[in-house]
Each structure stands twice: as C-alpha cells, then as structure tokens.
C-alpha positions in Angstrom: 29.1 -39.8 -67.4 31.0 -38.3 -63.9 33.1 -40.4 -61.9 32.5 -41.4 -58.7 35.2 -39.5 -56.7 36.8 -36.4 -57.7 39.5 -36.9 -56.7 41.4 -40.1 -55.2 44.5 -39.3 -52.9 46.8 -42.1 -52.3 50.1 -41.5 -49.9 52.3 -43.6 -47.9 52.2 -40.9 -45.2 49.0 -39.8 -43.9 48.1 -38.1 -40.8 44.7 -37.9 -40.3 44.6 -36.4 -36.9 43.7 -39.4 -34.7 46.5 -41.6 -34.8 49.3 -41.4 -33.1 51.7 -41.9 -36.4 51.4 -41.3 -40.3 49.9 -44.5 -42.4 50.1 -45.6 -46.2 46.5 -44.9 -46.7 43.8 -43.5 -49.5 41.3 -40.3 -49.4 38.1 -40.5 -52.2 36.7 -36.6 -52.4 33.1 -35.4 -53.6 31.0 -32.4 -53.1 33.2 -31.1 -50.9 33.6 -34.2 -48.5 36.0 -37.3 -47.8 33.3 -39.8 -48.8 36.1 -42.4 -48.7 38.8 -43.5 -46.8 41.0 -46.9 -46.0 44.3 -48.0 -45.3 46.9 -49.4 -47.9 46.6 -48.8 -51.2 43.2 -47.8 -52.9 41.7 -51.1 -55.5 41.7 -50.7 -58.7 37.8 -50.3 -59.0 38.1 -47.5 -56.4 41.1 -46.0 -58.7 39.2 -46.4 -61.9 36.1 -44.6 -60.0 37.5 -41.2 -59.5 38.3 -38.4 -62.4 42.0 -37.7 -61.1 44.2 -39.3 -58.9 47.0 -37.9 -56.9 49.9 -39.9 -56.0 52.5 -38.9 -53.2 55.5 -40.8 -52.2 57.4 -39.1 -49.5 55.1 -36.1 -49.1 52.5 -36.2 -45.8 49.1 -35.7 -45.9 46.9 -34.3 -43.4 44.2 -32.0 -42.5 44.0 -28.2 -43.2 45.6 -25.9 -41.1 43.8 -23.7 -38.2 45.7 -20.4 -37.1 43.5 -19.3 -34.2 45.3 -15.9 -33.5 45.3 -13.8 -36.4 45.3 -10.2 -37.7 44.7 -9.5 -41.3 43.8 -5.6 -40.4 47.6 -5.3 -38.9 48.4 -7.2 -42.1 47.3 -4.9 -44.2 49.1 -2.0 -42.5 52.0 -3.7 -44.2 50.9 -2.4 -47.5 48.7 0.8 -46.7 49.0 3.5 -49.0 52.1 4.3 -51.2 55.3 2.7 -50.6 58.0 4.6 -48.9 60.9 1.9 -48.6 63.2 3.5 -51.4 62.9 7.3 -49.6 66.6 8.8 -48.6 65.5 12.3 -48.4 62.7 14.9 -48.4 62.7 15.7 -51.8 62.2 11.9 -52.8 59.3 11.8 -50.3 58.1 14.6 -51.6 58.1 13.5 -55.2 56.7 10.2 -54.3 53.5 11.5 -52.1 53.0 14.0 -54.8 52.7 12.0 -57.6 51.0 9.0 -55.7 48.3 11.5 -54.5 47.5 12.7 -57.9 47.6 9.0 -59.3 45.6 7.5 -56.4 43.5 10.5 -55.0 43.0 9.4 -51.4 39.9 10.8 -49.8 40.0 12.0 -46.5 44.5 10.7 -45.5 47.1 9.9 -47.1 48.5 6.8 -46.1 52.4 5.1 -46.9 54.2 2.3 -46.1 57.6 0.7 -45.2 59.0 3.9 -44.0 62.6 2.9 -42.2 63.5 5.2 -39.9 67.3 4.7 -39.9 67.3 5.9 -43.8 64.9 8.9 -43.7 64.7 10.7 -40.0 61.5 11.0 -38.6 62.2 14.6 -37.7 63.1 15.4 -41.4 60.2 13.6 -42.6 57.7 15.7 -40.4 59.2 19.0 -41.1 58.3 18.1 -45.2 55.1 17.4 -43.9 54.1 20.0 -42.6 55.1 22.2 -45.6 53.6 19.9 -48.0 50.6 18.8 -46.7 49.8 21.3 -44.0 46.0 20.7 -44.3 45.8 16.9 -45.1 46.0 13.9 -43.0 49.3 12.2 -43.6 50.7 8.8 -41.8 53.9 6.8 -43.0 54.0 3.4 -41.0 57.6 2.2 -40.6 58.6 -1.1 -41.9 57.9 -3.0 -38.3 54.8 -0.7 -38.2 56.8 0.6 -34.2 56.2 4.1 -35.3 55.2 5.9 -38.2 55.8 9.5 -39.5 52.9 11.6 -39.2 51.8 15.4 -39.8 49.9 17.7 -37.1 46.9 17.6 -39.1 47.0 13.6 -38.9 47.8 13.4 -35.1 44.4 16.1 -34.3 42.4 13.6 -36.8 43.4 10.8 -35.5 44.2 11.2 -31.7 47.4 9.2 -31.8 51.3 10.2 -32.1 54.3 8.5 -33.4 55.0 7.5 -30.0 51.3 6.1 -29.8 51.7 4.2 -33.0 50.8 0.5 -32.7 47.9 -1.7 -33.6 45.9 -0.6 -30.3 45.6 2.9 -32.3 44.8 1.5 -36.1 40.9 1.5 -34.8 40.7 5.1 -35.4 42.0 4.8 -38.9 40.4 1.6 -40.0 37.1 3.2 -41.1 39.4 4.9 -43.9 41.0 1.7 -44.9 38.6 -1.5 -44.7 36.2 0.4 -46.5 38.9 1.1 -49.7 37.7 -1.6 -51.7 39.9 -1.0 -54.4 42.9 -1.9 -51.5 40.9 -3.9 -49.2 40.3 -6.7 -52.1 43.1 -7.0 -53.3 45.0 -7.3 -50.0 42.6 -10.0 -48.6 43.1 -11.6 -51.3 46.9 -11.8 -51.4 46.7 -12.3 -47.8 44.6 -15.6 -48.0 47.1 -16.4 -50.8 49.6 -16.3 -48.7 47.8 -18.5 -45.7 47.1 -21.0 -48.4 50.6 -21.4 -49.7 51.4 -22.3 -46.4 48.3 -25.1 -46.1 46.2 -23.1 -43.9 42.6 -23.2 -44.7 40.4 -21.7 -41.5 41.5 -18.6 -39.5 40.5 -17.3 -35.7 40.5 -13.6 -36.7 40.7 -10.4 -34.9 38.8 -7.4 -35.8 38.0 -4.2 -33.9 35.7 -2.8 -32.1 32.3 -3.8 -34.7 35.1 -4.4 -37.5 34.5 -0.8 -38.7 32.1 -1.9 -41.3 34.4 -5.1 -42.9 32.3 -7.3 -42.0 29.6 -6.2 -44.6 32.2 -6.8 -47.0 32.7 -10.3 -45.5 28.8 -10.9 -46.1 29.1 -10.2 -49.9 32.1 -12.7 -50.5 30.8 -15.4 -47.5 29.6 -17.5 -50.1 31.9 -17.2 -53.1 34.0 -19.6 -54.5 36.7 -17.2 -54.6 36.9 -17.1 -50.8 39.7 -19.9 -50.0 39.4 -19.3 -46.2 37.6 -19.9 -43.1 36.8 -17.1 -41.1 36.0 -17.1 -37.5 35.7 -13.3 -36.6 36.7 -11.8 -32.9 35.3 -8.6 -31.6 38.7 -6.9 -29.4 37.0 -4.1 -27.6 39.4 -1.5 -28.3 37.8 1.9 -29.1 34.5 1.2 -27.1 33.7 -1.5 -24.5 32.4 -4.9 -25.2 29.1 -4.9 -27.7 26.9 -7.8 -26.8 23.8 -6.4 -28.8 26.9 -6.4 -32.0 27.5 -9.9 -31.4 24.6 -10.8 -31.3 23.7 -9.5 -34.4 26.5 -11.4 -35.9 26.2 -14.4 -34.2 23.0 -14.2 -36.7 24.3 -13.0 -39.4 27.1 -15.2 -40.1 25.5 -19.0 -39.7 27.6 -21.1 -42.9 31.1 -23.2 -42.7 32.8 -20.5 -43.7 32.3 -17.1 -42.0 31.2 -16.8 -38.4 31.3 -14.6 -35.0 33.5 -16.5 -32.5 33.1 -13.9 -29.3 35.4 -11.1 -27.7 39.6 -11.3 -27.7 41.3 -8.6 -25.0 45.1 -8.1 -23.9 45.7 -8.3 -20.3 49.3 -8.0 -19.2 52.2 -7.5 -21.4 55.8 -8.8 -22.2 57.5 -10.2 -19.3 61.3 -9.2 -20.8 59.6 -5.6 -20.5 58.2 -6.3 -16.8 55.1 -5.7 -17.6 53.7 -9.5 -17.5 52.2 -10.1 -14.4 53.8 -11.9 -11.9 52.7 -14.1 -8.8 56.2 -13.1 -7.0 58.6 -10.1 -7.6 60.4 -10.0 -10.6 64.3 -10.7 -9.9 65.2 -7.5 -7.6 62.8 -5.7 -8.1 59.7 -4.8 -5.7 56.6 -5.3 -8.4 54.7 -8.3 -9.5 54.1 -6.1 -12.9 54.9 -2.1 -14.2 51.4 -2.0 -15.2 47.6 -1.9 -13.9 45.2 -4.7 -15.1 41.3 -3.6 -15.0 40.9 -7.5 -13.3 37.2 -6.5 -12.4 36.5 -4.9 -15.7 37.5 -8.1 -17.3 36.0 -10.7 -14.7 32.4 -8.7 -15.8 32.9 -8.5 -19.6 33.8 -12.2 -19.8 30.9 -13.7 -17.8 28.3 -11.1 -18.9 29.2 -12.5 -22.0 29.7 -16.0 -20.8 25.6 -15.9 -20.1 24.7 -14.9 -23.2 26.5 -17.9 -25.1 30.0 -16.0 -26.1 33.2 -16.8 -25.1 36.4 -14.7 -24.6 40.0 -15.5 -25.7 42.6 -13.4 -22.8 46.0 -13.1 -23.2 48.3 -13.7 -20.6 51.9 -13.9 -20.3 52.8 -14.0 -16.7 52.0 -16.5 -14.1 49.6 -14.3 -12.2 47.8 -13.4 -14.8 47.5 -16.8 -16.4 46.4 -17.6 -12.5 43.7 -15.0 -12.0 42.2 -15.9 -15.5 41.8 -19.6 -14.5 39.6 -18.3 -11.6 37.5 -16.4 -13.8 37.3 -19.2 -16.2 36.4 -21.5 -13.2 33.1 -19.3 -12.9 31.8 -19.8 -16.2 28.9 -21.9 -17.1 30.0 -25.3 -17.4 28.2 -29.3 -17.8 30.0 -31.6 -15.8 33.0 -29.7 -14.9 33.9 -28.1 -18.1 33.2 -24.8 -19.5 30.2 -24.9 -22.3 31.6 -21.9 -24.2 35.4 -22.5 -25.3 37.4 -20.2 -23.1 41.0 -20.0 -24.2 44.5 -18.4 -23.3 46.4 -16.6 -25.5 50.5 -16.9 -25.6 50.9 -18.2 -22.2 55.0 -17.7 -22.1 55.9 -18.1 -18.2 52.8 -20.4 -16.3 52.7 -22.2 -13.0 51.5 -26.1 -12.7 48.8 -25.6 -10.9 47.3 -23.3 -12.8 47.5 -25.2 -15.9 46.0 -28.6 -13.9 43.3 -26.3 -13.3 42.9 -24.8 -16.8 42.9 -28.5 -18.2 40.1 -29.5 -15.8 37.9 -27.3 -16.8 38.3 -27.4 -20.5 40.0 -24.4 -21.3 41.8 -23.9 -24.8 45.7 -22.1 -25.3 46.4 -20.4 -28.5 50.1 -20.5 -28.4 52.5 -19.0 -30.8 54.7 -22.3 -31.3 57.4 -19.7 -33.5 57.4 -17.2 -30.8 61.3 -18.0 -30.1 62.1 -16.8 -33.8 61.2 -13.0 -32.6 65.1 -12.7 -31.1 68.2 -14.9 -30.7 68.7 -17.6 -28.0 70.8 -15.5 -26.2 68.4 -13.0 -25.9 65.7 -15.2 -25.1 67.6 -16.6 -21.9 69.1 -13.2 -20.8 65.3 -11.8 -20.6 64.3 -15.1 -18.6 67.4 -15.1 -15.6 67.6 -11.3 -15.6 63.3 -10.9 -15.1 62.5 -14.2 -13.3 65.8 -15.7 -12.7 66.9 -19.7 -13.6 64.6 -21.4 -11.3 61.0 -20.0 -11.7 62.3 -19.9 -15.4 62.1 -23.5 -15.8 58.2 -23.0 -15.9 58.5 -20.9 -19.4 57.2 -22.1 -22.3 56.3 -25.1 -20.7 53.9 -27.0 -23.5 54.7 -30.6 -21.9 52.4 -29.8 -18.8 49.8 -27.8 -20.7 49.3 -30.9 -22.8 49.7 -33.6 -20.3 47.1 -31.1 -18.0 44.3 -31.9 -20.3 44.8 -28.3 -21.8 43.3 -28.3 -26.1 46.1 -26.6 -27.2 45.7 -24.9 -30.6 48.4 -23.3 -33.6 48.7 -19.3 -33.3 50.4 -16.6 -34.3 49.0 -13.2 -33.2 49.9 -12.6 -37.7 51.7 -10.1 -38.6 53.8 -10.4 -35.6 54.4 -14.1 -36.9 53.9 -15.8 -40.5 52.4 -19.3 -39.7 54.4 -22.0 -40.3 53.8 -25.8 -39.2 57.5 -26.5 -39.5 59.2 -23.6 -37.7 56.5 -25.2 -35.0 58.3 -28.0 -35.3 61.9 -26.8 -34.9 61.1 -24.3 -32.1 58.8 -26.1 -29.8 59.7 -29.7 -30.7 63.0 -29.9 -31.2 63.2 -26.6 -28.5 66.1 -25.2 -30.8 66.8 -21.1 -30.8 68.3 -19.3 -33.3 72.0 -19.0 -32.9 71.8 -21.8 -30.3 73.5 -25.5 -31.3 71.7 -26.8 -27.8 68.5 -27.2 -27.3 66.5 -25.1 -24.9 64.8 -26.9 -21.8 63.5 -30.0 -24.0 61.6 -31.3 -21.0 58.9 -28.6 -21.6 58.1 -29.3 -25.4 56.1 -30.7 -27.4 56.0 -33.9 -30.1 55.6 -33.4 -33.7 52.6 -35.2 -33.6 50.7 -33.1 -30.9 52.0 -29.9 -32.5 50.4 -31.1 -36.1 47.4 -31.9 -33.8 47.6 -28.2 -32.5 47.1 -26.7 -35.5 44.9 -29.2 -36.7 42.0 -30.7 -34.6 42.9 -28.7 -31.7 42.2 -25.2 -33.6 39.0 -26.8 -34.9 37.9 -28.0 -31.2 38.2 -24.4 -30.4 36.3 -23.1 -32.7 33.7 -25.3 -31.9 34.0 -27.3 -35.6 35.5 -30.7 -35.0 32.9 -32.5 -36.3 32.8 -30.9 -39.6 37.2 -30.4 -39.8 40.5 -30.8 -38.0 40.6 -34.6 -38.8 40.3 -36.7 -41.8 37.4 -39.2 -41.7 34.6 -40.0 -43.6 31.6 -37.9 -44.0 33.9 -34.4 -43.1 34.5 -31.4 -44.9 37.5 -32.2 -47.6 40.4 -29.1 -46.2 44.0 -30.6 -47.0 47.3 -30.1 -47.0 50.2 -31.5 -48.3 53.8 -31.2 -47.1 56.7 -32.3 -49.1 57.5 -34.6 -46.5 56.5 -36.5 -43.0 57.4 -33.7 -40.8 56.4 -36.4 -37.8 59.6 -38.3 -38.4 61.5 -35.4 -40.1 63.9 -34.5 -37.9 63.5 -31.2 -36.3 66.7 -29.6 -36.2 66.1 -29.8 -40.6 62.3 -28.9 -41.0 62.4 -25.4 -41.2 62.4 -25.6 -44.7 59.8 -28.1 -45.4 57.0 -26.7 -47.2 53.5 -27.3 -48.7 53.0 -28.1 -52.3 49.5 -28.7 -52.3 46.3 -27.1 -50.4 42.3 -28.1 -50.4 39.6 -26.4 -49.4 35.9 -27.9 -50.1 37.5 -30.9 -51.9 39.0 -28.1 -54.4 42.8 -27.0 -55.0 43.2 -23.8 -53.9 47.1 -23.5 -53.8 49.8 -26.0 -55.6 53.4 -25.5 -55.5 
C-alpha cells in the first residue's frame, strides 16, 4: 500500500519565499506538489505517512532557482566541434582536424573549440587552413569565444570574420549545430546538469531568430521525464526582424509547465567602460552621450506592435539614457490600473538615474540583473572604468539595487550564461555584501541588496516575470514541488564567506534531479 507523501522534508531553515527570515518548518511532496506544509517539526503520524523522509540540520531550504537571462546556444559554442586547447603548432592542428574529421565526418563545416590564441597564432593557424582545407568550411572558437580562427571558405559561407566573431554572428552557423543531434543532446543535457547542480530548475532562454529549428527538438523532449528544466524560450531578432506570425505559432505550440514562448529579447546600448552605454550627459571629457547609434524608433515599434498582440520584450540597457528612454516606451504599453499587462523587463541595468527607476517600479516593470557581474574584472578595474567614464559623483547611481527594490521594481536572478555561471551565493557576496575581487572594502554598500531579497530575486521574482507565481517561486501548499537545498542558511551566512556555499540537493516535480 503507498504512503501518503513521498517525500517528507523537515529543516530548521526554511525559506519559503514569503517571509522575511528562514523557519524550522516541514514540506509533505506528492504528484509533483507540496500538498503539506507547517511550521516546527512534522508529527509522528505525518512522519510515518510518507515513504522517505529527509532531514537537514544546518542546510536551507527553499524554492528552485529562476535564471531569467540565459544562453544555452553560446553555451554550447564552448564545446563545438573538436577540441583545440592542447594545439602549439600547425602540424598538431593539422593532425588533430585530420583525424577528428575522418572519426566525426562533419557535414557541411568543421567546427573546433578552445582555440587560445596566445599558444597557437591566429595568422599561423589560418595559413594551415588554407592548405588543408582550401575547399571546406573551417571555424576554431577561442577559449573566451572573442575570436576564432577561420578559413576563406568559412568567412564566404558564413559572412563573418575573426574580427566579427561573437554571439551576434553564431545565427548564421546555428542551423549546422542545433540540428547535430548527436552534439546537440548531449550538450543540453550536460548543460541542464550543470544548472541543476547549482539548484536551478526553470530558465528564461534566448534563442535566435525562429531558434533555427531547436525548438522542434524542444517539442520531442517537452514532456519527458528526462527534461530537468524549465524552459521559457526568447525570440532575439538577430538575422531577420521581429516574427510575430513565429511567435504566435509558438505561443500555441508550447502550452505545459515546462516549455513555453516568453516574447522577443534585443540589445540596445553597450558597455559603458567601452563608451558605448548611453548616457543622459557627456561622458567624463568627452563630447558624446554614447559611440554608437541606437535604432530608438525601430525598437519603440517592435516592442508595442508586439505589446498589442499579447508579447512582451525584455531590452537591455546599461546607461542612464537608455534605461530612461526605455521607461517611456514601457510607459506606452497596455496596462490595467497603472501597470503594464505583459511583463516588460530591463536587462543588466549597470549605471541608472532615480527617477527613472520610480517610474519603472510604477508601472510594473521587471530587471533581470546579473547579481555576479562584478566577478567579470577586479575592483580596481571596476572603479577606474566608473571615475574615468562617468566620474565619482554620477557614479554613485551604479549598480544601484537598493532604489530599484525600494522603487517597486520585481527584480529577478540573471546571468546573460555563458558570460556568467549562475550562482546564488556569489549573488550574495557581490551584491549583498558589495565586495570586489581584490578589494578588502566594500563597494558603495548603500546601493545593495539583502540576502533575503536577492534569494527572492532568483526565486519568486524570476517566476513573477515569467508570469508563473502561482504555480512556483514560493513554497506553499497546492504548488509545483521545484527545491533546492543549500548546505547552509545563506540569509544569515555572512557574505564576505558564502562564495563557497553550494547545493547538495535539487527537485524538480517533487523528484531529485541533482544530489551532491
């Protein structure tokens, strides 16, 4: 005869994403749910009800974590093709594409990976090329994926250069790679491997253009038990402009808890250190607000022609005038008593102005911020970029998560993955605590964050985002059983020490999915 429960969680620390502090408290799972919950310690019937129980002492326990900012086709660029690390010299490249081409037999380009470009020159690399492979596609991403080594043939293929070689390309190669199966299954499934083992059970993901045929593959596995990951799917107008008949059609297609369309994701200005954020004043002595141009009207019309028809639109911004001029195209979306009905959100948001934010929060908007970002280059770096492009007093306005939060702003966990791994306790230490690497001070601790509303962030406020707080982001009765468990309460931990807190176990549907 079954139990009643599945499984019964007891822990002295349990956040369950509504409270303001961590509780001794139990969690009964079945069929996927939380059917029961209470305070203290669970009775002995309730104990003697479930078919396991699982017992944790200093460990915290909370809901499942929501990156809303993620790439798993960048990702996978990380591991395209052969690996090129070890290669010193021509003739060892040459041996090693030669032999992976006749093990492998790749179609139509041969890809590699991990090239590093202070250990085999680019020039030396080309020239082997273009002996060896005169008439076949060739493309070695470097380690960082800044460059890559390419042949002529790949460069009249593919329309892109070495200098042209970053992810705003990969959309003219990803036909070739997302339909691999042999590579693509395997890499989505270490990659959700790897979000698991870090507690995170639903993703905001970007894809391409119409996804370049992936998301037929997502339609075979939406439904598997294998799949240990959420999926809320972006379309980033890259190599064509905004499809609203292709979102549509997936807005239909994809209907289930676990796979569905979530609207359109665009860049709009760029990093600030490189002057290329834009600015509502001059950057320190210089005579430009930003070193690029901004389609502004392009992007007003895609995102409220896509605004009528139900979608919404994630922007990045990094500088104050952009974050500015998207709050007044925000402000003329449809909305129900003041706030917008599709969840318009704010990507990165690095240097911001009050007033901009007050407005952002009264209207409902949601910020994916990458709570890591800081981890990207030393303090000292950090704080040069800031006083040498915006100077020490407009520079107390950066990375300022206190007035986001306090504006009324759902903030939400990101990383823009691969360019960061997400980790809940690295949020902790950078954008709590406000530490920098190489830095014993913390860094403007008036504009962070508590450990609370940062587990909240990736938490309930990814889940509000996404438009699924009442099926996840919190732990209650009656919701959808996602988990995870750290090996301590990172809400009193202190944050100078978290970094190296980690999860031991993960849930997904009330089943483990990762375990330490």
């Amino acid at each position: 005869m079954s139990k009643k429960y599945s499984f019964l969680i007891q822990a002295k620390h349990v956040f369950d994403g509504k409270q303001k502090s961590t509780y001794e408290g139990f969690l009964c799972l079945k069929d996927k749910q939380i059917v029961k919950m209470g305070k203290g310690k669970a009775s002995q019937t309730i104990q003697e009800e479930a078919e396991e129980i699982l017992e944790f002492d200093k460990e915290l326990v909370m809901p499942g974590v929501t990156d809303t900012h993620t790439f798993f086709t960048g990702y996978a660029v990380f591991h395209l093709g052969v690996d090129v690390s070890e290669i010193k010299t021509n003739e060892e490249g040459e041996k090693t594409l030669k032999a992976y081409e006749e093990e492998k037999h790749p179609k139509n380009v041969l890809f590699g990976h991990g090239w590093k470009p202070t250990q085999w020159k680019q020039k030396d690399g080309e020239q082997m090329l273009e002996a060896v492979f005169p008439d076949k596609p060739v493309i070695l991403f470097a380690e960082d994926r800044g460059s890559c080594i390419m042949n002529e043939k790949a460069k009249e293929v593919y329309q892109f250069t070495s200098d042209s070689c970053y992810p705003e390309s990969y959309y003219r190669i990803m036909k070739e790679y997302l339909n691999d199966r042999e590579f693509i299954e395997k890499e989505l499934k270490d990659y959700v491997a790897m979000l698991n083992s870090r507690g995170v059970t639903s993703v905001k993901e970007m894809g391409f253009d119409d996804f370049y045929g992936f998301t037929d593959y997502l339609k075979e596995i939406e439904n598997s038990d294998d799949l240990h990951l959420r999926f809320f799917f972006m379309s980033q107008p890259v190599g064509a402009p905004m499809n609203l008949e292709y979102a549509k059609r997936m807005r239909e297609k994809f209907k289930g808890d676990k796979i569905r369309f979530s609207g359109f994701n665009r860049m709009t200005d760029g990093t600030i250190a490189d002057y290329k954020g834009e600015l509502k004043k001059p950057y320190e002595k210089k005579d430009f607000v930003c070193s690029i141009d901004i389609p502004w009207n392009e992007i007003e019309q895609d995102v409220l022609e896509a605004d009528k028809e139900g979608f919404r639109w994630s922007l990045h911004a990094q500088g104050d005038g952009a974050v500015a001029k998207i709050a007044k195209i925000y402000d003329k979306c449809k909305k129900v008593d003041g706030k917008l009905v599709n969840k318009q959100a704010l990507t990165d948001m690095e240097f911001t102005s009050p007033e901009d934010l007050e407005k952002l929060g009264e209207i409902g908007a949601n910020a994916e911020l990458y709570f890591q970002i800081m981890s990207l280059d030393p303090g000292t770096v950090l704080k040069e970029n800031i006083e040498r492009t915006i100077g020490s007093e407009r520079g107390k306005y950066y990375w300022n998560r206190r007035k986001m939060e306090d504006s009324g702003i759902n903030l939400c966990g990101a990383t823009d993955l691969p360019l960061l791994i997400t980790s809940v306790p690295e949020s902790i230490y950078y954008s709590c605590g406000g530490y920098m690497d190489g830095e014993e001070e913390p860094f403007q601790t008036e504009n962070t964050l508590s450990a609370v509303e940062i587990l909240k962030a990736w938490t309930l406020g990814g889940q509000k985002s996404l438009e699924m707080e009442d099926k996840l982001g919190t732990l209650e009765e009656g919701k959808i059983a996602d988990i995870a468990i750290f090996d301590r309460d990172l809400t009193t931990e202190n944050p100078k020490t978290v970094k190296d807190a980690k999860v031991i176990l993960t849930i997904l549907d009330g089943k483990i999915i990762y375990k330490l």
